[in-house]
Structures are given as structure tokens and as C-alpha cells.
N, C-alpha and C positions, 0 to 999 in steps of 0.2 A: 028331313026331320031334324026337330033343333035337339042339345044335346040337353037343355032344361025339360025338356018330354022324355029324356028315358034315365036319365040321372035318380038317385038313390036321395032323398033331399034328407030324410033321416040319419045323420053321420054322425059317429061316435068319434069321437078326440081324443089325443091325449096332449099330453104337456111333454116339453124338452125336460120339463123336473120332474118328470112321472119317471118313475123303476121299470126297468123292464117286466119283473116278474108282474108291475100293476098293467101295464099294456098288451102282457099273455093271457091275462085274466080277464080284462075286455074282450078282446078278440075271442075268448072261448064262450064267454057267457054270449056274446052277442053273434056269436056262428060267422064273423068275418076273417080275411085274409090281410087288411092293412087298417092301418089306422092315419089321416092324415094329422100331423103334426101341430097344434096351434099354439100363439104364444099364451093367449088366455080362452081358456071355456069358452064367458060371456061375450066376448070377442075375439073371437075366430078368424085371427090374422094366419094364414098359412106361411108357417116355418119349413114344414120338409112331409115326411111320409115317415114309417116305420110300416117293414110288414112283416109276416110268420117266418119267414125265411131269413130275410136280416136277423130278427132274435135265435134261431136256430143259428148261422152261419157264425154270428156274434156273440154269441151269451153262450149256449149252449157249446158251440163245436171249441171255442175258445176258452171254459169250464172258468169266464166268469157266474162272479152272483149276480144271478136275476134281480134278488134281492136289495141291491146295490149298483147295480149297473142303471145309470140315468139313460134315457132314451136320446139327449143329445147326445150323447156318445156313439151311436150305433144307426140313427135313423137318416136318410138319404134328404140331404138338405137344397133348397131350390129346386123341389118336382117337375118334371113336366108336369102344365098345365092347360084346362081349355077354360071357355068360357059358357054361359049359359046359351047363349045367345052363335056360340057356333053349331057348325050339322055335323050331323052323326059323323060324316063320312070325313068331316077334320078329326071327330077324334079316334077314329080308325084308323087313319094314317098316322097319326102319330102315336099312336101303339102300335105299330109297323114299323117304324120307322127307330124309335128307340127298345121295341121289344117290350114292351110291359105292357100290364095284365088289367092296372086301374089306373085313372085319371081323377086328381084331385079336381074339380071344381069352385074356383074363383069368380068373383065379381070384381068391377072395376075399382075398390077400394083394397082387393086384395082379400076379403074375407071367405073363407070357403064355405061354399053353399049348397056343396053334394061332391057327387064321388058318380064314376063312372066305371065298373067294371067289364070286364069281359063277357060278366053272362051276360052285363046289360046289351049290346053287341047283341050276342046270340040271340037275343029274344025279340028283336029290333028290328034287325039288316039284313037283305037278301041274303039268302045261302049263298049263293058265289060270294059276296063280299066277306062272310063270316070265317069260311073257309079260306079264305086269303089271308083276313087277320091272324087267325090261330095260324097257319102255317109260317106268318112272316114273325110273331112274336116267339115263335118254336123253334128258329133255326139254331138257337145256338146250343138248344136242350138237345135237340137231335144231331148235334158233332161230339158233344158230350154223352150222349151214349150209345154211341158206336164205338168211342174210346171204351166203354167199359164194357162192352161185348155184347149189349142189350139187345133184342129185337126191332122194340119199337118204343 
């Protein structure tokens, strides 16, 4: 299956000149967990990513202002990316392989043209392979909370 069959082609944006607190505020109205980065709206050149955890880890735990805090400053630049036109099962592996949750989707001029996350994954791909993914993009949450004495 290509990865243009189960991609999200609906994708909310923001700007490297957007505030974080404007990119909290997307992601809440719009029930998402990342937002990929573009230099403009209208053209949609992928810059980087920004997701809920970066603004938590960076604005919040570090008690800048959202308000004031630019998303270049905070958001992970050069994403891993796939293409429309590759399968599922490349970009599984490469959520395995670098551990993350979403994939920006690029075309060959660069522009981003969807997004790929994890439940798209779950909703997609054999249970054995789904169950691989989550487990390979997990390992490093579950070394992480064994240190803190978690269960599971």
C-alpha cells in the first residue's frame, strides 16, 4: 500500500514566525499532536516539525513565554521524511528506526502534502507489523520508565 492511500492530506501548518502559544492553539482546536513546519501557508515548502511535547519540553518545562517564544526556536528542523509515492511498510520503518510517531509528507519539489501518523499505521497495517512499530518507536519510553519505577 502506497503511503498517499493512508496519509492525512488535510494538514494544518504553521510558520517558523508563529509563537508557540499560536501553534498550542492549532493543535488544540484541531485535536492534533504535531504540526509540520512551512516556510509559507500558500506554499508549503517543509522547514521542520513542531509537536505537543517539544512545546511542553521547551516553553513550558523551560517557563518560556509561549506568547513570545517563535517556533523556530523550538521546532525539530530537516524531519524525517517519506514520499507519496512510497509503501506503507518504508514508512514504518522509518518510524522504527528513528522512533517517531508522525511523518511529514513531501513531494518532489519539497512541498508538504500530508502527514503520516501512527494511528494511520494502526489502521492500515497487519497487526504483526503494527505491533513492531509501536514497540520499536517505544523502546526508549520504556528504559525511561523503568528508571522511574513505572509498570508499564
Amino acid at each position: 500500500m502506497l503511503v498517499k492511500k493512508v496519509m492525512s492530506k488535510k494538514v494544518i501548518f504553521c510558520t517558523p514566525s508563529d509563537t508557540a502559544q499560536t501553534a498550542a492553539r492549532k493543535m488544540k482546536f484541531h485535536q492534533v499532536g504535531a504540526l509540520p513546519v512551512v516556510s509559507d501557508i500558500l506554499n508549503p515548502k517543509l522547514e521542520g516539525i513542531v509537536t505537543d511535547r517539544d512545546l511542553c519540553c521547551s516553553v513550558v518545562a523551560e517557563a518560556r513565554l509561549a506568547e513570545r517564544t517563535k517556533i523556530a526556536e523550538v521546532m525539530t528542523r530537516n524531519p524525517v521524511t517519506c514520499a507519496p509515492e512510497n509503501t506503507l511498510e518504508d514508512c514504518e520503518a522509518l518510524m522504527q528506526e528513528h522512533q517517531i510517531r508522525r511523518i511529514p509528507v513531501v513531494d518532489t519539489q519539497g512541498h508538504c502534502v500530508g502527514i503520516v501518523a501512527q494511528a494511520d499505521i494502526a489502521l492500515h497495517a497487519p497487526n504483526g507489523i503494527v505491533a513492531k512499530t509501536l514497540a520499536e518507536i517505544s523502546k526508549s519510553i520504556g528504559t525511561k520508565r523503568e528508571a522511574w519505577g513505572a509498570d508499564a
